[in-house]
C-alpha positions as CSV (number, residue, x, y, z in Angstrom):
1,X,-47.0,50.6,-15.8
2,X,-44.0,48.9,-14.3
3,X,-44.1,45.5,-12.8
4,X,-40.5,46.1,-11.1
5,X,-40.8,44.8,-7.4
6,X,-38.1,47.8,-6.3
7,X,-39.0,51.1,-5.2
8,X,-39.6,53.3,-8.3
9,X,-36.4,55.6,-7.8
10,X,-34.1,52.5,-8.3
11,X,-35.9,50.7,-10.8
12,X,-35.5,54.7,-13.0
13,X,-31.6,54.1,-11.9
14,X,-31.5,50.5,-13.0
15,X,-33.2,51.3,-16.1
16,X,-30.6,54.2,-16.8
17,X,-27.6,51.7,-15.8
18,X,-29.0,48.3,-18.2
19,X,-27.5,48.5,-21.6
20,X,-29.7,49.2,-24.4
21,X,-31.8,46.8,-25.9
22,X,-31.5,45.5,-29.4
23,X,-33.8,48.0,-31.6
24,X,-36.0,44.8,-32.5
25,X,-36.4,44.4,-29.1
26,X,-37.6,47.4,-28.5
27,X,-39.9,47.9,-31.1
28,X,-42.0,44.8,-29.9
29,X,-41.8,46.0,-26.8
30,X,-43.1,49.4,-27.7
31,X,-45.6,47.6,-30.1
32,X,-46.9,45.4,-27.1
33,X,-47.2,48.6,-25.3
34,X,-50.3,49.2,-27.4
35,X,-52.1,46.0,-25.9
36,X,-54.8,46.1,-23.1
37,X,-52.9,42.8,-21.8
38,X,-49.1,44.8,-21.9
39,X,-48.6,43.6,-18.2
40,X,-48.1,40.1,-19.8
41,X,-45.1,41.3,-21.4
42,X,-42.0,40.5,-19.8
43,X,-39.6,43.5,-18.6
44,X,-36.4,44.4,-20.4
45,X,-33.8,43.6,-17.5
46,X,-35.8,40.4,-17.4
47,X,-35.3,40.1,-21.1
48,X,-31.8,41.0,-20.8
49,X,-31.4,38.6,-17.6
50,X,-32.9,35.7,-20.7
51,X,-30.1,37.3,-23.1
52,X,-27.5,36.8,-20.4
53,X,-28.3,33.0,-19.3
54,X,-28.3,31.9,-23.3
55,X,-24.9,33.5,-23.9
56,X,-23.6,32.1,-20.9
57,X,-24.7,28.5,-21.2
58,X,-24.2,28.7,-24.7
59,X,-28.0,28.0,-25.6
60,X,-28.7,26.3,-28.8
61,X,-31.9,25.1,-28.0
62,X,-34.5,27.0,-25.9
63,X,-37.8,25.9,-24.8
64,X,-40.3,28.5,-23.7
65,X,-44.3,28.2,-21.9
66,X,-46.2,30.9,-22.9
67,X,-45.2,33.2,-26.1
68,X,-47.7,36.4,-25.9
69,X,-46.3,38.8,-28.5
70,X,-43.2,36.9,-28.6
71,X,-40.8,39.4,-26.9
72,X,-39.0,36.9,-24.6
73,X,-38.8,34.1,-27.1
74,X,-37.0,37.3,-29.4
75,X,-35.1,38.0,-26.8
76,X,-33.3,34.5,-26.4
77,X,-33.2,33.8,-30.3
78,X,-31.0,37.2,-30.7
79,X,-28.7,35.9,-28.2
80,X,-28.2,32.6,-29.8
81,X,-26.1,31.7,-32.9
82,X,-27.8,30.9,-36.5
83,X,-27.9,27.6,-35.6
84,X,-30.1,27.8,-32.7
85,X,-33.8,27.2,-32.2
86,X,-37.1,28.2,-29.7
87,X,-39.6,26.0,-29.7
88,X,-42.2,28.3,-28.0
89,X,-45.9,27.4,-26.5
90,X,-49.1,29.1,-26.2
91,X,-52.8,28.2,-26.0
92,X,-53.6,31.2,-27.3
93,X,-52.6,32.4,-30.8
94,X,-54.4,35.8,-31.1
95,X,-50.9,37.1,-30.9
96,X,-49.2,35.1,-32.9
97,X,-49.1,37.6,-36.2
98,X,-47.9,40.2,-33.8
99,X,-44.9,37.7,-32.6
100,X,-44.2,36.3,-36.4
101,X,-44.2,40.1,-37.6
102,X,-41.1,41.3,-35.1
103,X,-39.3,37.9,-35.5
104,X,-39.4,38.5,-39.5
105,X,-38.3,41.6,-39.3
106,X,-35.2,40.4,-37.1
107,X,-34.2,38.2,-39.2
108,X,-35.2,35.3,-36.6
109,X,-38.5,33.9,-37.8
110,X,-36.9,30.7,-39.6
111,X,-35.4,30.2,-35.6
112,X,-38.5,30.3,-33.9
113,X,-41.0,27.3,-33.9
114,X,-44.6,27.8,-32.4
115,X,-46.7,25.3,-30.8
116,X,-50.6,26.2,-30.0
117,X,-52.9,24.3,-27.3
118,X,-52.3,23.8,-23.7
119,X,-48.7,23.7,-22.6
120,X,-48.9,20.6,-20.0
121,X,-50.4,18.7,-23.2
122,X,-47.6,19.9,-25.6
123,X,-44.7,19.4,-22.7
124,X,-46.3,15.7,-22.4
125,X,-46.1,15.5,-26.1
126,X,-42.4,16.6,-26.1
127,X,-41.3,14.1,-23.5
128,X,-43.2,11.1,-24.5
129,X,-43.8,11.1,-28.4
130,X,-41.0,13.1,-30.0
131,X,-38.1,11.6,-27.5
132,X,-37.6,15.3,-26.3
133,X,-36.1,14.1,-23.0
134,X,-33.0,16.2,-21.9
135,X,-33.0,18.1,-25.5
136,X,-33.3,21.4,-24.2
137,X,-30.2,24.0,-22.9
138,X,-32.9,26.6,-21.2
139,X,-36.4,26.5,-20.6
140,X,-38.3,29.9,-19.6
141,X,-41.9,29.6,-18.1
142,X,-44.0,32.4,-18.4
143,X,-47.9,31.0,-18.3
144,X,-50.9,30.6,-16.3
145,X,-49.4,30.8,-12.7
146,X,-51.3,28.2,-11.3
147,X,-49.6,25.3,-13.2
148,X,-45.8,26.6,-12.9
149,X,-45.4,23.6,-10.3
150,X,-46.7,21.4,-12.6
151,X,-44.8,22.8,-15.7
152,X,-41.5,22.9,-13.6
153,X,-41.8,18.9,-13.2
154,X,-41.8,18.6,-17.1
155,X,-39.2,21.0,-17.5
156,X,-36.8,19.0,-15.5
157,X,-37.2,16.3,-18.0
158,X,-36.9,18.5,-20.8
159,X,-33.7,20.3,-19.8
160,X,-30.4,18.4,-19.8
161,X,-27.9,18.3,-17.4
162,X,-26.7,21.6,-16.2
163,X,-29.5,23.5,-18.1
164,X,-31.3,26.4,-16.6
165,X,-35.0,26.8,-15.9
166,X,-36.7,30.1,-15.3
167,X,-39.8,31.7,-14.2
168,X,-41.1,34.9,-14.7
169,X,-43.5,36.8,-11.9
170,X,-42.5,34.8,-9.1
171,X,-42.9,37.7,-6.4
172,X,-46.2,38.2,-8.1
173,X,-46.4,42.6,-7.2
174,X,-45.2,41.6,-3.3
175,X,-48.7,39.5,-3.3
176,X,-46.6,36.4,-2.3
177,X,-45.3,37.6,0.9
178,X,-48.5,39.6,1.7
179,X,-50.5,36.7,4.2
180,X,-53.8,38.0,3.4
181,X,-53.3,37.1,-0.4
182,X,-55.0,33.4,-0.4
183,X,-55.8,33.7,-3.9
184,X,-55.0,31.0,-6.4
185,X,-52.4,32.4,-8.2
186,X,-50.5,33.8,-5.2
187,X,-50.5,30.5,-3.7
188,X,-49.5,29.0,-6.6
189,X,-46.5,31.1,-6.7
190,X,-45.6,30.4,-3.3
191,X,-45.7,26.8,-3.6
192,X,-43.3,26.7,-6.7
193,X,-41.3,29.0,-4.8
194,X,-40.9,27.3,-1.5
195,X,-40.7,23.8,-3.6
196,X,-37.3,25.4,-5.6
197,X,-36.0,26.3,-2.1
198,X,-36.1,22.7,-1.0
199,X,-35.2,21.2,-4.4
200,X,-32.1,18.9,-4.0
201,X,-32.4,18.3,-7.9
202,X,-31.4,22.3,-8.7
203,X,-29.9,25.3,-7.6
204,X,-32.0,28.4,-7.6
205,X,-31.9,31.9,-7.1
206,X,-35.0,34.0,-7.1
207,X,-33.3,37.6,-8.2
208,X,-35.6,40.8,-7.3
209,X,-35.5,41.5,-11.4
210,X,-38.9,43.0,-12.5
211,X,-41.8,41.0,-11.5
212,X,-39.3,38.3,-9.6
213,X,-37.0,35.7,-11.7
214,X,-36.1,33.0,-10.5
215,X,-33.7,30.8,-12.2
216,X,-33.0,27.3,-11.6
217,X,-30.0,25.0,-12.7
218,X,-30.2,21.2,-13.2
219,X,-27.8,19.3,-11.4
220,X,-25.9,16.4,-13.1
């Protein structure tokens, strides 16, 4: 089922408009298909959105919170250069020989680095014991909704100067502007979101691109 936020008739157009995926890409995503937990996956104009922000900034380092089957994380390595890397975290790695499979077979494996536990942990362990500061061109956060706010701080250290940020879900299926949604993970969502509109330290967009995308640029 589609997580697209637009009305079904323009989400067929903009599907028949996008420009085809990569066939790697679209074997994971057809592969992920098979999953009970497919609504995880991010959605191909979101992947492509991904594709778009690495060429443009010229990525060469990538950070990512929350891996899945790896589809996103592919997404960004086939849009960098041989000499770039993802570092990519999960606290789960049930999926990980799913994810290691497709990036093989794109040739992208030796580009992709995993990390397993939780990601607050691991971004704390980036920042403060491997001098990580600043070291990253993008940084896409795709994880347990309720710490985006918190994963958004680290990211800001993580990403240099003029880097991007982005966060997948952020309209959350219309639940964030429904006000009889007081669940967790709705309000979650609309505290990052309101906090990005009021951010002095960025300048954000949240684009109407699957599930919401919203994507952030450091100021220098």
């Amino acid at each position: 089922m589609s997580k697209s936020i637009v009305p079904a008739s323009i989400a067929d157009y903009l599907d028949s408009v996008a420009q085809p995926e990569p066939d790697a890409l679209a074997e994971l995503r057809v592969a992920t298909a098979e999953h009970p937990l497919a609504n995880y996956q991010l959605d191909p104009q979101g992947a492509q959105v991904l594709r778009l922000l690495t060429e443009l900034i010229g990525a060469r380092r990538i950070l990512e919170v929350g891996t899945f089957t790896g589809y996103s994380a592919l997404a960004m390595a086939l849009a960098m250069g041989l000499d770039g890397q993802v570092v990519t975290i999960d606290i789960d790695s049930s999926y990980q020989d799913i994810a290691t499979t497709h990036w093989k077979n794109a040739g992208v494996a030796t580009q992709i680095t995993t990390m397993t536990g939780p990601a607050s942990d691991l971004l704390d362990d980036l920042i403060l014991e491997k001098g990580e500061a600043g070291g990253f061109d993008l940084v896409f956060i795709d994880a347990d909704k309720e710490g985006y706010a918190a994963y958004y701080e680290q990211a800001l250290v993580l990403v240099r100067p003029g880097g991007v940020i982005a966060f997948d879900n952020v309209l959350w299926r219309g639940r964030v502007a429904d006000p009889s949604d007081t669940g967790a993970r709705t309000e979650a969502l609309r505290r990052l979101n309101a906090l990005l509109r009021d951010d002095e330290r960025v300048t954000a967009v949240l684009l109407p691109v699957g599930d919401g995308l919203t994507v952030a640029r450091k100021r220098v």
